[in-house]
C-alpha positions in Angstrom: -65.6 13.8 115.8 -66.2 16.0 112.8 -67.9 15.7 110.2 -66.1 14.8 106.9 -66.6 17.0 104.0 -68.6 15.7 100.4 -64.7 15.1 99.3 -63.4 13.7 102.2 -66.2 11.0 102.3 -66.0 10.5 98.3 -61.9 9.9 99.3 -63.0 7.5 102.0 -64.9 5.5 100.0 -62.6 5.0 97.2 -60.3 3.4 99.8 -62.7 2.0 101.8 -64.1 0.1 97.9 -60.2 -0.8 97.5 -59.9 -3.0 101.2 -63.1 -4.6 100.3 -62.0 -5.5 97.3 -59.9 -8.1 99.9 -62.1 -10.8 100.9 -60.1 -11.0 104.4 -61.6 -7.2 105.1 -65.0 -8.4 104.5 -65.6 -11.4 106.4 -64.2 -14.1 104.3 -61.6 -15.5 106.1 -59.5 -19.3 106.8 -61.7 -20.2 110.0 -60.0 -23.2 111.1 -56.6 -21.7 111.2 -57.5 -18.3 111.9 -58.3 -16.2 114.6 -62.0 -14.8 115.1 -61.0 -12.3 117.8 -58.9 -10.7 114.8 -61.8 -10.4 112.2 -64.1 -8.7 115.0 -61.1 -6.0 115.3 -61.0 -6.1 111.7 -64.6 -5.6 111.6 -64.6 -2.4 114.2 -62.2 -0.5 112.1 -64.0 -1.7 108.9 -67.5 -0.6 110.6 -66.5 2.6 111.8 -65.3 3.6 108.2 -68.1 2.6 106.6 -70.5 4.9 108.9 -67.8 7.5 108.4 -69.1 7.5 104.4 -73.0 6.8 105.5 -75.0 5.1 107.5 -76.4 3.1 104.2 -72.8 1.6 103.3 -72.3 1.3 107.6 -75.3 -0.9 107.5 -74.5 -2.9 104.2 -71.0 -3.5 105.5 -72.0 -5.0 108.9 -74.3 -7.3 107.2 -71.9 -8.6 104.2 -69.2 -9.1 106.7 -71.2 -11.3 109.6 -72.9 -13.2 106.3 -69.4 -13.8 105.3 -67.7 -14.5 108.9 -70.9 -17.8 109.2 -70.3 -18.6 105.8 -66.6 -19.0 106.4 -67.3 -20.8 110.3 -69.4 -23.2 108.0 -67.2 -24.0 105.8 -64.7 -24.8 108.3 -67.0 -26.7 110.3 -68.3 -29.0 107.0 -64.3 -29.8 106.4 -63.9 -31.0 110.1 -67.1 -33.2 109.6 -65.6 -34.4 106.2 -62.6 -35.2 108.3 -64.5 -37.0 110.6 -66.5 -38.8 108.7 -63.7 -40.1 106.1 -61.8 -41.2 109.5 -64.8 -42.9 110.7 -65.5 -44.6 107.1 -62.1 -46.2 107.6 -61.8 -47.1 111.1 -65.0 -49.1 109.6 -63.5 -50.6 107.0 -60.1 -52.0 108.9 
């Protein structure tokens, strides 16, 4: 591949800025109803525009969306437990 021009990058980067600006195109996404296979083939496209600008924003990228993809797995996981808990909690109390 090429190599993109100072104005093709600067172009590149004002749309890659605008799809972050999603929280589904950086990591943040509904974990318990969603599908993880997706966000990794979100995050391939994602990734390879982000080293398309630089290796700097390739780098940044990566690592705000894999913080974001275990922050969202967490988040589903604590609701299950919730779940489970306030189930157990009342079995307990019949």
């Amino acid at each position: 591949m090429r190599e993109l021009t100072k104005i093709e990058k600067r172009a590149l980067g004002k749309a890659f800025m605008n799809l972050c600006e999603c929280g589904l195109f950086v990591g943040k996404y509904d974990a318990k109803n969603g599908n993880e296979h997706f966000m990794y083939g979100v995050n391939t496209v994602m990734e390879s525009l982000a080293y398309m600008i630089s290796e700097k924003v390739g780098d940044t990228y990566n690592e705000t969306f894999f913080k974001n993809l275990v922050n969202s797995r967490k988040k589903a996981l604590d609701k299950k437990q919730d779940w489970c808990y306030n189930t157990d909690t009342i079995k307990k109390e019949r």
